[in-house]
Backbone as a ProteinNet text record, in pm:
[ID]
protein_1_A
[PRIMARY]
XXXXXXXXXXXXXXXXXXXXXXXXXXXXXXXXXXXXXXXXXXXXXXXXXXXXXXXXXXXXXXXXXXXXXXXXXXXXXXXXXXXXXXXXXXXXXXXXXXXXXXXXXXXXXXXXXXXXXXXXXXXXXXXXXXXXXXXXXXXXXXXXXXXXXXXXXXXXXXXXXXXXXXXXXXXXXXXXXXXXXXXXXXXXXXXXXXXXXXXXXXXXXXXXXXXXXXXXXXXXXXXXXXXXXXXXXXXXXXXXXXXXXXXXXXXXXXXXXXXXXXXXXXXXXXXXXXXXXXXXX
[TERTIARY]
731.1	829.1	818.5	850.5	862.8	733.5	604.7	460.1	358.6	444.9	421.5	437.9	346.4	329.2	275.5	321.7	362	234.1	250.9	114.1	-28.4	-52.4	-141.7	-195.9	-94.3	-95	-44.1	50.9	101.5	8.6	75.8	14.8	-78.3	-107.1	-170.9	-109.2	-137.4	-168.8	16	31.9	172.8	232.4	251.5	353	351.2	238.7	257.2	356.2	335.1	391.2	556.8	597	703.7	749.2	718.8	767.7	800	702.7	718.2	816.8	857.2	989.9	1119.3	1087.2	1268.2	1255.2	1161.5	1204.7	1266.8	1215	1290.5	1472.2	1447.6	1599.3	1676	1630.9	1708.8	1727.6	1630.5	1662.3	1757.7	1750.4	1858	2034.1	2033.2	2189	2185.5	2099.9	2128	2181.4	2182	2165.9	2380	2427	2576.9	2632.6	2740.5	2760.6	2820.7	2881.9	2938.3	2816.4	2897.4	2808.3	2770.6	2614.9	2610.9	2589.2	2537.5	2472.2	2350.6	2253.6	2132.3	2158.5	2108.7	2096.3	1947.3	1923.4	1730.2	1735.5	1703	1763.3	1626	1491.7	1421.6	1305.6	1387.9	1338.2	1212	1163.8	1044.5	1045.6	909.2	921.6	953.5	982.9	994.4	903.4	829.5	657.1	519.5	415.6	313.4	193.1	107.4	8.3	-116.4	-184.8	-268.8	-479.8	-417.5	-530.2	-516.5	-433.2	-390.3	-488.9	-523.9	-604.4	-541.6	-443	-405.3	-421.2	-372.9	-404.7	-543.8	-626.7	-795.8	-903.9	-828.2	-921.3	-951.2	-876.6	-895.7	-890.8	-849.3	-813.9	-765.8	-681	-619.2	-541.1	-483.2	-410	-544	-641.1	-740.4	-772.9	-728.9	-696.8	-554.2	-471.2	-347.9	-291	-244.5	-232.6	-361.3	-457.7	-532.4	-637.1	-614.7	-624.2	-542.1	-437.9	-308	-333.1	-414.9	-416.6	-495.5	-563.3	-642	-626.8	-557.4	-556.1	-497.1	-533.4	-502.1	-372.8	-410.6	-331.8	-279.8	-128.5	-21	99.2	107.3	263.8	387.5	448.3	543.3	622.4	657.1	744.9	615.3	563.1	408.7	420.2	364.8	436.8	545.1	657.6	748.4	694.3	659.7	628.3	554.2	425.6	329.1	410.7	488.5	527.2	629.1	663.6	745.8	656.9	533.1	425.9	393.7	362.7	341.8	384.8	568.1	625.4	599.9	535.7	522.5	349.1	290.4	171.8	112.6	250.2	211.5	82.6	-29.9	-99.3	-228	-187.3	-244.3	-370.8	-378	-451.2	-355	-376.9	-335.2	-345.4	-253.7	-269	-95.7	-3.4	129.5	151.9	215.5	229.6	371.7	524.7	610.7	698.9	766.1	830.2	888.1	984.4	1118	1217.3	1227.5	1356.1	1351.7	1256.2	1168.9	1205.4	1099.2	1144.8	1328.8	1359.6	1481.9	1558.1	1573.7	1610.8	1554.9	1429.1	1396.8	1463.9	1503	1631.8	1765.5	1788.4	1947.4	1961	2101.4	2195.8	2289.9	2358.3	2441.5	2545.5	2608.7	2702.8	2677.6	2515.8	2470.8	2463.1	2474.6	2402.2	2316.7	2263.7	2121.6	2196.2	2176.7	2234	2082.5	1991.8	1925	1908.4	1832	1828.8	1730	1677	1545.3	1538.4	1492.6	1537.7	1377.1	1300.8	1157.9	1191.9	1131.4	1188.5	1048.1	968.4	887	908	896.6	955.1	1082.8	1192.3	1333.6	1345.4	1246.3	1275	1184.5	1076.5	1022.5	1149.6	1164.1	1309.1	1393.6	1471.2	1530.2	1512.3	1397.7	1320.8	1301.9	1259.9	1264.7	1367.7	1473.4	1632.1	1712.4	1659	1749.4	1800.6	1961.1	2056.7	2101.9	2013.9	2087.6	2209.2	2277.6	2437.3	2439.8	2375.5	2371.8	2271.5	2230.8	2153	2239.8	2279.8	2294.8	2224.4	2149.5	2043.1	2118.1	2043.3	2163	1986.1	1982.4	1902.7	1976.1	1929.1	2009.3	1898.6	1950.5	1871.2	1947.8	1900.7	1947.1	2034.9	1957.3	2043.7	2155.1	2180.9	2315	2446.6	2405.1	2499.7	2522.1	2492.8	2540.7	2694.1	2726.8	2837.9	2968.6	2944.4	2949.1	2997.2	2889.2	2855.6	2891.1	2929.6	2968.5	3081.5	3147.1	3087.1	3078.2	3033.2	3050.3	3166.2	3196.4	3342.4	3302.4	3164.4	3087.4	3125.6	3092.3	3128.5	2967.1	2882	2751.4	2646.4	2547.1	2374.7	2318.7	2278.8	2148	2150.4	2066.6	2035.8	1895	1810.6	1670.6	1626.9	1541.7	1494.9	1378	1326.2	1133.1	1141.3	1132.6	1137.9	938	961	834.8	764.7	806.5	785	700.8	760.6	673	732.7	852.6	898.4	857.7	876.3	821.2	994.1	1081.9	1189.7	1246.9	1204.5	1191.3	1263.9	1182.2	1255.7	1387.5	1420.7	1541.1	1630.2	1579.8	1716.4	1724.2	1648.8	1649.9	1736.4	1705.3	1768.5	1965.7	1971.3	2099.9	2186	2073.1	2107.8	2159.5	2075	2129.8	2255.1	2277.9	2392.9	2516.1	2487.4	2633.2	2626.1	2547.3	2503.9	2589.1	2581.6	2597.5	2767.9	2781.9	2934.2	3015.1	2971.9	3074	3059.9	2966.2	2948	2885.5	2966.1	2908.7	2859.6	2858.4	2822.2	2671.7	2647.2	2560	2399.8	2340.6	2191.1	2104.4	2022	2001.7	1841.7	1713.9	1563.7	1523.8	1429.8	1357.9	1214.2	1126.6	984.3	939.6	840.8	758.3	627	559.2	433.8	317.6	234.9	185.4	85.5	67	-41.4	-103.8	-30.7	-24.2	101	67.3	210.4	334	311	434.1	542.8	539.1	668.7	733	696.5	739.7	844.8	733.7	816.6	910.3	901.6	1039.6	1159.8	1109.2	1208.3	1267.7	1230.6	1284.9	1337.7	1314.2	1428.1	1540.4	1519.8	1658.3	1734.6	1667.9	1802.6	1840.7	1765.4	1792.2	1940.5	1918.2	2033.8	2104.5	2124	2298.6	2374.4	2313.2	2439.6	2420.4	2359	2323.7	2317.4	2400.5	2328.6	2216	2204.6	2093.2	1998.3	1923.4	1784.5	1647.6	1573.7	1480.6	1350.2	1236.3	1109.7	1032.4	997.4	803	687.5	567.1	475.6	329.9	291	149.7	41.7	-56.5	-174.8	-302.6	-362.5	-481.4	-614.4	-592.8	-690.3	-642.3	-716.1	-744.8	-654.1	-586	-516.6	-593.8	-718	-827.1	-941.5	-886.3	-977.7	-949.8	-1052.2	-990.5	-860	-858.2	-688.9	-661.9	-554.6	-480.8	-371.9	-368	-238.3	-321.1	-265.7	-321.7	-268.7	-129.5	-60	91.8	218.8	302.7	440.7	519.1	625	790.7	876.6	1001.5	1092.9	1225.8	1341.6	1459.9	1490	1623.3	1747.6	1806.1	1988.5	2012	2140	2194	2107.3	1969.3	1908.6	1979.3	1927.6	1998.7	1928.7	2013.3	1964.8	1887.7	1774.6	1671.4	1498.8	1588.9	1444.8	1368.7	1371.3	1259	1202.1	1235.2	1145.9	1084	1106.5	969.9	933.7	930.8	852.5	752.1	823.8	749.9	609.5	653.1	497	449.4	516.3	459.3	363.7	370.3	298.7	129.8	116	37.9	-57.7	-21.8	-88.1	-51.7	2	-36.9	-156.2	-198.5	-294.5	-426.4	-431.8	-494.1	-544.1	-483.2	-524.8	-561.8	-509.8	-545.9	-657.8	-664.7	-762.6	-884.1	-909.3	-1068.4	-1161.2	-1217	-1331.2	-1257.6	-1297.9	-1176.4	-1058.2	-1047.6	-922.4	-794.1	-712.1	-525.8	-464.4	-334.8	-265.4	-177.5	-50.3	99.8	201.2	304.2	384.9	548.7	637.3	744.4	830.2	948.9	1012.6	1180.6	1250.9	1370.5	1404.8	1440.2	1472.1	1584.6	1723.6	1846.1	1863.2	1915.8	1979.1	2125.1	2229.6	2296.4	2335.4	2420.8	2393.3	2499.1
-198.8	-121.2	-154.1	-66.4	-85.6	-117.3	-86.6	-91.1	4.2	143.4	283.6	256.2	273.5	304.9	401.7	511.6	658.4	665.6	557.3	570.6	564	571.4	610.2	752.4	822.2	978.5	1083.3	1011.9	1082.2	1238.9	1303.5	1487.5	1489	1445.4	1517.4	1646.6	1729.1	1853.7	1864.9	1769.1	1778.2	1746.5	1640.4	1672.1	1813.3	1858.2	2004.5	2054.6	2104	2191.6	2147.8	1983.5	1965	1968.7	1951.2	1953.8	2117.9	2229.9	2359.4	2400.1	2380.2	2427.4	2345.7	2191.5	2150.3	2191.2	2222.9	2340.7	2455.7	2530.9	2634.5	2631.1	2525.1	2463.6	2449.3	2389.7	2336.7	2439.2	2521.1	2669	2736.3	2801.8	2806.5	2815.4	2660.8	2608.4	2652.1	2666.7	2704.1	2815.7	2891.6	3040.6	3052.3	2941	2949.1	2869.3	2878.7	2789.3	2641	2698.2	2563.4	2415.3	2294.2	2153.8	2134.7	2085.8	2042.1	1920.9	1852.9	1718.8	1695.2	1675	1628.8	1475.7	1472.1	1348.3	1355	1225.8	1179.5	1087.6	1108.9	953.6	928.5	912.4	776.6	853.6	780.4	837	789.4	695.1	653.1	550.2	526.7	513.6	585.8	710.1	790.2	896.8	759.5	848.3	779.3	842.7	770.7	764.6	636.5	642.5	683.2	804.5	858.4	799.1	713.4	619.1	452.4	492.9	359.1	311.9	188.3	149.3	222.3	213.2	300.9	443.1	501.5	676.2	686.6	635.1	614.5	603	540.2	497.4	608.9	680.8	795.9	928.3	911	1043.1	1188.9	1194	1261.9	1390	1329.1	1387.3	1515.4	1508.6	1539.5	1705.1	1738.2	1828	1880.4	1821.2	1895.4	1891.2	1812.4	1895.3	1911.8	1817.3	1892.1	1982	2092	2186.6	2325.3	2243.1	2383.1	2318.4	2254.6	2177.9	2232.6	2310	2376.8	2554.6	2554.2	2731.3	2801.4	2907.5	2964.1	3094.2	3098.2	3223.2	3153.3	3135.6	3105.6	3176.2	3201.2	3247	3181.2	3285.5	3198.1	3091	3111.1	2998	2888.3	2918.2	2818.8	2744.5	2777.2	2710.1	2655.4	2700.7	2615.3	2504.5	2478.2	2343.6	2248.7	2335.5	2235.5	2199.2	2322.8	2266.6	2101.8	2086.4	1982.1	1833.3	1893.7	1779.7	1727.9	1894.1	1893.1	1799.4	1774.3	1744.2	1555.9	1532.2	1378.6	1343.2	1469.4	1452.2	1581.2	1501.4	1624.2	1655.4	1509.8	1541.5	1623.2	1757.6	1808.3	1692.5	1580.2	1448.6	1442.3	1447.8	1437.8	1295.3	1237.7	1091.3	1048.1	1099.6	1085.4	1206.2	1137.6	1238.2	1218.8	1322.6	1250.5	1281	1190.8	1195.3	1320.7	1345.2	1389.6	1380	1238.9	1212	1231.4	1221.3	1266.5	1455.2	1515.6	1633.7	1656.5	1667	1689.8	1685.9	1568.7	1466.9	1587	1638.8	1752.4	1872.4	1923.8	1992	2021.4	1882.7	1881.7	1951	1997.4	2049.5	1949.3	1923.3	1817.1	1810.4	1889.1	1892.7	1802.1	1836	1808.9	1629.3	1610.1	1480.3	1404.2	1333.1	1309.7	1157.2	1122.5	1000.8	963.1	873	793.7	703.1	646.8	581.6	541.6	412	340.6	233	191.6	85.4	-38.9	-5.8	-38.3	-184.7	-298.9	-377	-370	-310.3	-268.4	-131	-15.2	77.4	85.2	10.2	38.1	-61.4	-90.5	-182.9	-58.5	-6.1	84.9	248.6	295	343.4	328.2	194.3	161.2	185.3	108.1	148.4	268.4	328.8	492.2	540.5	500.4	595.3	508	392.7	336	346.4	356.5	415.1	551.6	601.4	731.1	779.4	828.9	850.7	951.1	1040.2	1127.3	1083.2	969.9	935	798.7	813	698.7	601.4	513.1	449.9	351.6	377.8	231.2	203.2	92.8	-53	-38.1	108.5	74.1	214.9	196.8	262.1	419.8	555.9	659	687.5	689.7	733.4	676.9	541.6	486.8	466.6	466.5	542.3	672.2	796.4	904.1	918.4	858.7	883.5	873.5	793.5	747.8	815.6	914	982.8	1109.6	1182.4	1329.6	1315.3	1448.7	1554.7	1525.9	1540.6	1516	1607.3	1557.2	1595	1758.9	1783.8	1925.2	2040.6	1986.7	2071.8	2144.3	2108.9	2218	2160.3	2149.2	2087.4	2089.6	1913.9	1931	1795.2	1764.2	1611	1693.4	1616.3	1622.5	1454.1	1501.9	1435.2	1377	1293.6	1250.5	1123.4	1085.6	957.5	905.5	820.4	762.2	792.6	831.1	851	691.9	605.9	476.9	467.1	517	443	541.9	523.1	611.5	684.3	610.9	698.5	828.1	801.9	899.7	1034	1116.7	1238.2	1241.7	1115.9	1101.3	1088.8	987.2	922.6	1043.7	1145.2	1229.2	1369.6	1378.1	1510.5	1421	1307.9	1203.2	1266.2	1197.9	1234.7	1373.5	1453.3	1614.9	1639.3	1634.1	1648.8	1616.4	1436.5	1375	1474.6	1479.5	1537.2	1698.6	1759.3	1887.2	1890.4	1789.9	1781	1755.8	1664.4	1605.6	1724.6	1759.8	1855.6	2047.1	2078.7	2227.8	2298.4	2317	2419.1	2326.3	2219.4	2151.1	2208.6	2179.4	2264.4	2100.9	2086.8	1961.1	1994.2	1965.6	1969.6	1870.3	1866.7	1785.5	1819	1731.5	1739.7	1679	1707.5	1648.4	1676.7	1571.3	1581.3	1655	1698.7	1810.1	1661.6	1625.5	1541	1571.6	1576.5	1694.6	1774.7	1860.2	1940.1	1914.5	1820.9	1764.9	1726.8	1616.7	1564.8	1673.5	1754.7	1837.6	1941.1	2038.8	2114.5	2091.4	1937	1891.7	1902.5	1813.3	1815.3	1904.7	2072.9	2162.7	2244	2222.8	2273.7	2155.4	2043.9	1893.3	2053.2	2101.5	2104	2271.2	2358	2453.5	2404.8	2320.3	2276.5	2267.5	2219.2	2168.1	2279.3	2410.6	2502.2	2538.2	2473.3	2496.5	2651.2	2714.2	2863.8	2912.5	2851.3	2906.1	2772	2808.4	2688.4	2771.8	2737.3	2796	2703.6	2727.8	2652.9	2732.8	2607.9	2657.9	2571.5	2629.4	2518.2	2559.2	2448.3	2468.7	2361.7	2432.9	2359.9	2423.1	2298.7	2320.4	2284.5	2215.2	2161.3	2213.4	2273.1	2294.4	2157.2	2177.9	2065.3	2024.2	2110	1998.4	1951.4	1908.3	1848.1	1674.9	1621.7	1494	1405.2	1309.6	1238.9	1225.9	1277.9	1274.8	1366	1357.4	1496.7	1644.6	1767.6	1854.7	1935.6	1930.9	2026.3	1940.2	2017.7	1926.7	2089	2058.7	2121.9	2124.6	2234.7	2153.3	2283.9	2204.4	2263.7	2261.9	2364.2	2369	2482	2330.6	2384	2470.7	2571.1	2647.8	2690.7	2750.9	2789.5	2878.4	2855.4	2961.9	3123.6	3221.5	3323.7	3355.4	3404.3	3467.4	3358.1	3251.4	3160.7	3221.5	3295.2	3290.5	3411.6	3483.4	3560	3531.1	3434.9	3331.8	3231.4	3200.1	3118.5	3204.6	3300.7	3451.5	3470.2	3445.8	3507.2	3365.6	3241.2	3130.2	3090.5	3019.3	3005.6	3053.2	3204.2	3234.3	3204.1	3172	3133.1	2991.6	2929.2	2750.8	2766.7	2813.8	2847.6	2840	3011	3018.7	2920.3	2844.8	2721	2603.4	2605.3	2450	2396.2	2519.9	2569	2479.5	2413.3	2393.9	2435.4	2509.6	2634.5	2738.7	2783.1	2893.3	2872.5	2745.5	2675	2710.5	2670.8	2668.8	2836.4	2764.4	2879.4	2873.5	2932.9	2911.1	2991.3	2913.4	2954.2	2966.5	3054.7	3129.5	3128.4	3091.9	3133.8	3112.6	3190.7	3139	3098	2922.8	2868.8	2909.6	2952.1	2974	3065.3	3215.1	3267.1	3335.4	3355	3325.6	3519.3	3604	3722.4	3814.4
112.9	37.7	-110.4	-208.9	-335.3	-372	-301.8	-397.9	-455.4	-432.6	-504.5	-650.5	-703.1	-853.3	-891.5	-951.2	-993.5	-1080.3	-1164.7	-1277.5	-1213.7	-1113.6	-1065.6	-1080.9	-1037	-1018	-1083.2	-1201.3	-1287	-1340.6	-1345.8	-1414.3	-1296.4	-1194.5	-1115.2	-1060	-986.3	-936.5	-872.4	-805.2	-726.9	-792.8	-933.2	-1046	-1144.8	-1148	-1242	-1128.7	-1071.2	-949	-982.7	-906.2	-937.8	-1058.1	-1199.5	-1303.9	-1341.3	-1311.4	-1314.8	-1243	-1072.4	-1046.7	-1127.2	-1146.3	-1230.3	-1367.3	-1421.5	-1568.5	-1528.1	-1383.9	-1377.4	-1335.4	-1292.9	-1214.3	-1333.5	-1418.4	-1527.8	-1614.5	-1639.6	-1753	-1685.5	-1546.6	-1516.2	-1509.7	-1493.6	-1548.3	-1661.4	-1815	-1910.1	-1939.6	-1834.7	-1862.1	-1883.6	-1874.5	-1874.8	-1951.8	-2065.4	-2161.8	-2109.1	-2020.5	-1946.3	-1946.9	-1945.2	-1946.2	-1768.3	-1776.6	-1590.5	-1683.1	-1526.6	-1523.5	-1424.1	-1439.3	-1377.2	-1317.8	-1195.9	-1102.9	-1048.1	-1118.8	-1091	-986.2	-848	-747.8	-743.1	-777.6	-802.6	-924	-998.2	-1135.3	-1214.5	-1143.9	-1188.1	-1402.9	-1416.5	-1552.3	-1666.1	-1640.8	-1737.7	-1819.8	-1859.7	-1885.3	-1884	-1866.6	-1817	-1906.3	-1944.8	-2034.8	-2000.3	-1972.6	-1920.2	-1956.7	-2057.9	-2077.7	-2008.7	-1942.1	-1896.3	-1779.5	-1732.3	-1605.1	-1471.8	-1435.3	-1318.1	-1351	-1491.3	-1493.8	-1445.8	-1501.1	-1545.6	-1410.6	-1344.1	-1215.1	-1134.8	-1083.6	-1011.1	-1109	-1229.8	-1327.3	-1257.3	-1157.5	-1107.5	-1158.2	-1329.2	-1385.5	-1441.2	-1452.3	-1512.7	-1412.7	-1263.2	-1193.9	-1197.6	-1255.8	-1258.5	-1409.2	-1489.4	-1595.9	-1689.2	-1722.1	-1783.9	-1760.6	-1632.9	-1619.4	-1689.1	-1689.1	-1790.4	-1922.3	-1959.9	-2106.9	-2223.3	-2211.1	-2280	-2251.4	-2179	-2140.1	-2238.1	-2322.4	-2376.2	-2402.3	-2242.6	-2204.5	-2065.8	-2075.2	-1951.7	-1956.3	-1849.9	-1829.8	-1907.6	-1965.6	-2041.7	-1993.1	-1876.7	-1768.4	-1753.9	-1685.3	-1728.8	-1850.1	-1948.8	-2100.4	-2099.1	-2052.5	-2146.4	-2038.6	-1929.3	-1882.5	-1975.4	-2026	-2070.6	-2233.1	-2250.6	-2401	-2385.8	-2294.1	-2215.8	-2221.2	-2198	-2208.2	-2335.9	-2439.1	-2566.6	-2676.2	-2631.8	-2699.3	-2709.6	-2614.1	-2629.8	-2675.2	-2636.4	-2759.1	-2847.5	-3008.9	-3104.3	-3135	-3136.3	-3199.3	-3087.1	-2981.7	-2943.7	-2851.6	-2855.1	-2724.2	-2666.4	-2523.7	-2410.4	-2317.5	-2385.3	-2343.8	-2270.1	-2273.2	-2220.6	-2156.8	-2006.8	-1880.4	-1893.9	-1943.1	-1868.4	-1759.1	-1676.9	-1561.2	-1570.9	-1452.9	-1456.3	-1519.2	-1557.5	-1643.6	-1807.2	-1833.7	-1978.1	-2007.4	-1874.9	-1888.9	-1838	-1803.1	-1778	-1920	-2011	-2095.3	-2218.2	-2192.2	-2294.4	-2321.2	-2195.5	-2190.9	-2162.3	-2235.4	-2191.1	-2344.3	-2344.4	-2475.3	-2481.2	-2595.8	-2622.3	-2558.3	-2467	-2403.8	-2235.1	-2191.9	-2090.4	-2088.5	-1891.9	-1907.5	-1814.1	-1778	-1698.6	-1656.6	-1523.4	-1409.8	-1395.9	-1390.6	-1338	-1277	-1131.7	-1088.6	-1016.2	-1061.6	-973.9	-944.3	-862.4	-759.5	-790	-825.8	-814.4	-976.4	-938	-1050.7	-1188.5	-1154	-1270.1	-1359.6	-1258.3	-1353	-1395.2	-1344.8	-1411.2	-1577.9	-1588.6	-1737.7	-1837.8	-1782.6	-1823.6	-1868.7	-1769.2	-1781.1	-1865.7	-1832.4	-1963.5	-2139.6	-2114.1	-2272.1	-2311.1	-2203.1	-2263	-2325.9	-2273.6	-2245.3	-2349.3	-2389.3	-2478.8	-2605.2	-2604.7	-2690.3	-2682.7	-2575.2	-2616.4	-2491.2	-2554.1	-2535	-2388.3	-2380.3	-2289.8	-2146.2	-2123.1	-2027	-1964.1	-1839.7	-1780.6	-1681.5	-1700.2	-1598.4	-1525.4	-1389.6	-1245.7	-1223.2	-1229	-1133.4	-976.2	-898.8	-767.4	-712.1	-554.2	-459.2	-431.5	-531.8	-535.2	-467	-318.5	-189.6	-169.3	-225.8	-190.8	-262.4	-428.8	-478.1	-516.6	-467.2	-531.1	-482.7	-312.3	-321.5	-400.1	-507.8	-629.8	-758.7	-795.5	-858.2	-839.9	-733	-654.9	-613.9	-641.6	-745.5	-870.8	-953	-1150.4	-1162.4	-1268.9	-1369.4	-1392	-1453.5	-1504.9	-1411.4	-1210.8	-1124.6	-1103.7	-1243.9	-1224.8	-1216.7	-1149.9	-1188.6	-1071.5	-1081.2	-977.9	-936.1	-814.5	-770.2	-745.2	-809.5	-809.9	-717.7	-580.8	-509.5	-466.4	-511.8	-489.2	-485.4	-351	-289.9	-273.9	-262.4	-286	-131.3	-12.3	89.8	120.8	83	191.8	310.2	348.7	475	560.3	684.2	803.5	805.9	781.6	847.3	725.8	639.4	453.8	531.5	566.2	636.3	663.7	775.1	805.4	748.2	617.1	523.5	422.2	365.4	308.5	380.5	522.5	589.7	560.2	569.7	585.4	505.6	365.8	177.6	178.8	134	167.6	263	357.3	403.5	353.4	302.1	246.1	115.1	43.8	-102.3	-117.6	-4.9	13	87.7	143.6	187.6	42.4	-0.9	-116.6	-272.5	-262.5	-389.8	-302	-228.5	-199.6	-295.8	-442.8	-495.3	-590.1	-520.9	-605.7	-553.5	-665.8	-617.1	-611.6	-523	-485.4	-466.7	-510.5	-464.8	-436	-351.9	-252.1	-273.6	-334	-356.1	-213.2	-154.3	-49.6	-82.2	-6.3	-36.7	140.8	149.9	297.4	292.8	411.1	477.4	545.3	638.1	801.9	815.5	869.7	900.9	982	1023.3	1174.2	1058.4	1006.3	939.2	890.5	779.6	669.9	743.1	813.8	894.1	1003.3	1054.5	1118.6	1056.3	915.2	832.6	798.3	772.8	749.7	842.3	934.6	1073.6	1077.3	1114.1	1043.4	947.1	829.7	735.1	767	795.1	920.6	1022.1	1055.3	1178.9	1117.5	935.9	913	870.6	894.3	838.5	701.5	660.4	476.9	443.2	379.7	413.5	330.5	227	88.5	72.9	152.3	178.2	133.1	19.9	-49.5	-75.6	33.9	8.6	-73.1	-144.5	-209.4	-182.6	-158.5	-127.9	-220.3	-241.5	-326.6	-200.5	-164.3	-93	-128.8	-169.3	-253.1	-177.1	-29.5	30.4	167.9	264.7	400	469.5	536.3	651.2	728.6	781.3	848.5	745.2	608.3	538.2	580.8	479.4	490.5	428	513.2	499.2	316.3	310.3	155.6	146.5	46	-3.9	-22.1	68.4	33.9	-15.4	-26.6	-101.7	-99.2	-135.1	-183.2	-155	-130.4	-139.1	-217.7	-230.1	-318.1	-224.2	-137.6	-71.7	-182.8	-204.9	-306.2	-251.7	-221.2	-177.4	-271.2	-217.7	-371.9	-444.2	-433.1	-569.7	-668.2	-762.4	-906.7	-868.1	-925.3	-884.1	-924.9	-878.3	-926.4	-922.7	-850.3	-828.9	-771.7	-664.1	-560.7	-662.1	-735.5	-787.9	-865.3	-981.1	-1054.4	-1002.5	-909.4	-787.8	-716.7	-683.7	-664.7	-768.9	-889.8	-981.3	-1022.5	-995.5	-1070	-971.5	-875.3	-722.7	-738.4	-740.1	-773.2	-902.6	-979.7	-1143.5	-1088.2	-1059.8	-1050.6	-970.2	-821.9	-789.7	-816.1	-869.6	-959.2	-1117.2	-1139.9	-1234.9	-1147.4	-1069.2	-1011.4	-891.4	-839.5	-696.7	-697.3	-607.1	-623.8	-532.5	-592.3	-505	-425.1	-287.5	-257.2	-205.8	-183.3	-79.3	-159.4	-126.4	-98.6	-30.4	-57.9	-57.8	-141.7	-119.7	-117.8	-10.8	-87.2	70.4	-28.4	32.2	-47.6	94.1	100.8	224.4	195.3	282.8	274.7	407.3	439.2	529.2	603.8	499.6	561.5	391.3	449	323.2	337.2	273.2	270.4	280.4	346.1	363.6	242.7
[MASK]
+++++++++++++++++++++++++++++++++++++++++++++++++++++++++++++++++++++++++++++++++++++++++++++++++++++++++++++++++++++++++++++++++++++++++++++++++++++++++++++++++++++++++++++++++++++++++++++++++++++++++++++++++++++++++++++++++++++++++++++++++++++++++++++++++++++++++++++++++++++++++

């Protein structure tokens, strides 16, 4: 437990993906003057040095964002992702990947505010440093899942619990189908995503019948797979379940899916996948 290190894999292929749907999550909430609040339950370091010995070894990031790194022509929703990246290297080198909490933190408005929490005793000092002094970010040294009850509902009434567990434990599914439930009892109108990563297909799609069973009525998958399932053992694609989506997700998920694809593909393989688990009538 606790020997996942993110900087390994940072801007690879399954963080574009995830960073492209929580820009859309987060533009979103903007679309209303009212203040939310963002909840990061394992928020990692913040941001990642892409010249670093762990970026470097496998250069991973090198198939997922700097594939959108040089493109000339992207979808504007596309963009504002990479401009997200942009912003931590002005000088156009592509040497800083950052987290979730970085992007998120990029678009808050002054009214907004961002909960963090990581449990891992290397990246939470990392974290820290990132986030330090500023007024609108709160960081916990604690294990996501166990305080949000805590934290829910926020004062705002509006946002998000953004979810990406490191998947080391075998029981992850479980404590995640757990999370969501309490998450969704204590805050109903809260929009809550769940990144997963495709290995094999057994876990994933268990998991999404688990949240099928709880009644949830507005359950909204997306999936990006870039490698054949009878390829060899790794990550072949990666998925994100979002409670409550904002309206109008599935339709730029709808045209984004396709252009991540299309940028990221290697040779003729992937797909994608668009579905609504439970919709709401």
């Amino acid at each position: 437990m606790l020997s996942y290190r993110h900087g390994f894999h940072a801007g690879n292929f399954a963080d574009v993906f995830k960073h492209v749907v929580l820009t859309q999550l987060i533009r979103a909430l903007q679309r209303k003057d009212k203040p939310f609040r963002v909840f990061d339950t394992h928020a990692g370091a913040g941001r990642y040095d892409l010249e670093s010995a762990p970026a470097r070894k496998n250069r991973e990031f090198a198939d997922g964002i700097g594939r959108l790194w040089g493109q000339p022509r992207l979808d504007p929703e596309l963009r504002d992702y990479v401009d997200r990246v942009r912003a931590l290297n002005p000088d156009e080198v592509l040497r800083w990947y950052p987290g979730s909490p970085r992007i998120a933190r990029d678009l808050l408005r002054p009214v907004d505010r961002l909960v963090l929490t990581e449990l891992h005793p290397t990246e939470y000092p990392l974290l820290k440093a990132e986030f330090r002094g500023d007024r609108q970010v709160a960081i916990h040294h604690a294990d996501g899942y166990a305080v949000l009850d805590g934290f829910l509902p926020p004062p705002e009434r509006r946002g998000l619990v953004f979810v990406d567990p490191t998947y080391e434990l075998k029981d992850e599914f479980d404590r995640l189908a757990d999370a969501v439930r309490r998450i969704h009892r204590r805050w109903v109108g809260g929009i809550i995503a769940i990144w997963y990563p495709i290995l094999d297909r057994t876990p994933h799609l268990r998991f999404q019948q688990t949240l099928r069973e709880t009644g949830i009525p507005a359950l909204l998958c997306a999936e990006l797979g870039l490698y054949p399932d009878d390829g060899p053992p790794g990550l072949h694609g990666c998925g994100m379940i979002v409670v409550n989506p904002p309206w109008k997700l599935d339709e730029a998920l709808g045209r984004l899916l396709p252009e991540l694809l299309r940028c990221l593909r290697v040779g003729d393989a992937g797909q994608t996948r668009l579905e609504w688990l439970a919709r709401a009538p």
